[in-house]
N, C-alpha and C positions, 0 to 999 in steps of 0.2 A: 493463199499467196503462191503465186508460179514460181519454179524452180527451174530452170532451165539447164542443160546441161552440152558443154560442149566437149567434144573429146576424139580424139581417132578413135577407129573402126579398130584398130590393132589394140586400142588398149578396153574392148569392149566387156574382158574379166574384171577390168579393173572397175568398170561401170555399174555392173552388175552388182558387185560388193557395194560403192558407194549408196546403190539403190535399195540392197537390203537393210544397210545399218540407217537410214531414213525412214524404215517403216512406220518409228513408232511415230516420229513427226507427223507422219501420212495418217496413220490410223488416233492421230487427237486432233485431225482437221483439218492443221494449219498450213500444209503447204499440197503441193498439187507439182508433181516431178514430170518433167515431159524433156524425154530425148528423142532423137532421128527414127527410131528403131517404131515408135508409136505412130508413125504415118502407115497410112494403111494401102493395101493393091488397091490402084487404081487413080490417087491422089498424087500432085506433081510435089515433090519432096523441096525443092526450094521455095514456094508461096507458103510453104506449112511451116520449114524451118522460121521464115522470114518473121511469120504471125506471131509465132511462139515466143521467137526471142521479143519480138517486140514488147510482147505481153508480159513478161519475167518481170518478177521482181529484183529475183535473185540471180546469179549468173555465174555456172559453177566452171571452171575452165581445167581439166584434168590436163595437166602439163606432163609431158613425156618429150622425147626428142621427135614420136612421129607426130606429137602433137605441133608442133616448133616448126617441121618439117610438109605438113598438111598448109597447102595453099589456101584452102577453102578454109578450115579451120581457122589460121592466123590472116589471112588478108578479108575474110568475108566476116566469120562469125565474133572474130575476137575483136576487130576494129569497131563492128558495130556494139558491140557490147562494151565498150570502154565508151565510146559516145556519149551512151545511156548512161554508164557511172559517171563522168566528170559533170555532167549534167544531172545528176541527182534524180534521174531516172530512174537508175535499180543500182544495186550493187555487186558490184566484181567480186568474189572469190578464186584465186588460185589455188587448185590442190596438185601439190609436187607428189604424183605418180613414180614417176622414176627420175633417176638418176641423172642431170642434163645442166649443161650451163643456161641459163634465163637470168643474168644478171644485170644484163642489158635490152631484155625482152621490156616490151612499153610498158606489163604488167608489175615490173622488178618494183618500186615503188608502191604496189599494195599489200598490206599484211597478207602472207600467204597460212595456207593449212597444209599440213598437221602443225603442230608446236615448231616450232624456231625453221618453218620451211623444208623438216627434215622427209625425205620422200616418203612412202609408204611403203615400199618395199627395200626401203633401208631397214625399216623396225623388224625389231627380232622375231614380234609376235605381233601380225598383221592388224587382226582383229583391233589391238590398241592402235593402231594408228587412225582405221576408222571410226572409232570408237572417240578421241581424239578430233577426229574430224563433225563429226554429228553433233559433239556438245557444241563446237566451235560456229554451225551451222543454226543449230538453237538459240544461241544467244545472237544472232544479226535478226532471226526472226524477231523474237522478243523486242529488239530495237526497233525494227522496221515496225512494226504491229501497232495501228494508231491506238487501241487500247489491250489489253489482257487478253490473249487466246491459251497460252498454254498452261496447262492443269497445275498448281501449283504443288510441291510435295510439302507433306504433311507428316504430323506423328502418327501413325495409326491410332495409336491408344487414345489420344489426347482428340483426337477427329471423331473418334469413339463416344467418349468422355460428353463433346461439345455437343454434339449429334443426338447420344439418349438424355439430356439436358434440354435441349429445344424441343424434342417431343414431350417429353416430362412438360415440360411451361405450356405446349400448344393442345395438351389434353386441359391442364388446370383452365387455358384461356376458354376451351369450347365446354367445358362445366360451370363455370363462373358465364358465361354467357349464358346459357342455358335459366340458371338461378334468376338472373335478371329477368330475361324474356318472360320467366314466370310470373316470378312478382309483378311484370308491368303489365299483363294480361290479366291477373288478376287483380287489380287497383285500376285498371279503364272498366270494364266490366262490373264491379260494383258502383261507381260513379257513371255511369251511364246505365247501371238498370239492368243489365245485360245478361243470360243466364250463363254461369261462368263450365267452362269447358271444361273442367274439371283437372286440370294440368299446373301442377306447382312447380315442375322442372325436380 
């Protein structure tokens, strides 16, 4: 699932951070993160931006004032990417970055992230707030997902437990298979005459 991300160039620390605490989403599959910064020398950067959003499932919008303030941001990337949400295309996320009124931005009407809208660099300690934002990103995946991608948590012990259990059954099933194949070898082989292979299982 693409991830898209739109954001000023001024808040591109703040991007970074968002891109680390999605690793693990990244490293169990399910999503595929592509911002501005991944176009490469020599490729024209609005045919790439354009592809990409189109491509998005998801559509992450890091709100800040220069994001508010960014023409291309708000009249190019955010108009189309609300397009695509009302349309049931992909889905909107706002994450309030800093500090800014947007109460009357088009976006104001969708649940925003972190928790109750509150910025990121309002929280005491940062890391919860992306931390915060990642579970919050997990769960639209899991929605969006026509079936199960991501690894479900488990008891260790008990995953333990189930696991030398089904080996235990699936050694019994290939000895008891075994025993069969014997006996059936040997019971065609005497009714047919046959000089027996010598193998009882």
């Amino acid at each position: 699932m693409k991830v898209f991300i739109s954001y000023s160039h001024k808040d591109e620390g703040h991007r970074n951070n968002l891109v680390s605490h999605l690793a693990q989403l990244k490293r169990d599959g399910v999503i595929e993160v592509w911002h501005d910064r991944k176009i490469m020398a020599g490729q024209e950067w609005a045919p790439q931006i354009d592809k990409n959003l189109e491509q998005a499932s998801i559509i992450l919008l890091l709100i800040s004032s220069d994001f508010l303030a960014s023409d291309y941001c708000y009249d190019k990337e955010m108009s189309r990417a609300l397009e695509k949400h009302h349309n049931g295309e992909a889905r909107i996320i706002p994450i309030i970055i800093r500090s800014v009124d947007w109460s009357t931005a088009p976006f104001a009407k969708i649940q925003a992230l972190p928790q109750d809208g509150k910025p990121v660099t309002s929280w005491n300690i940062e890391d919860e707030a992306w931390t915060d934002v990642a579970k919050g990103i997990r769960l639209v995946v899991q929605e969006l997902s026509p079936t199960p991608t991501l690894p479900l948590i488990r008891d260790p012990v008990n995953s333990e437990i189930q696991s030398g259990t089904f080996r235990l059954r699936g050694i019994r099933f290939l000895r008891g298979g075994k025993r069969f194949l014997g006996r059936f070898v040997t019971r065609f082989c005497h009714l047919e005459k046959l000089p027996f292979p010598g193998w009882e299982g």
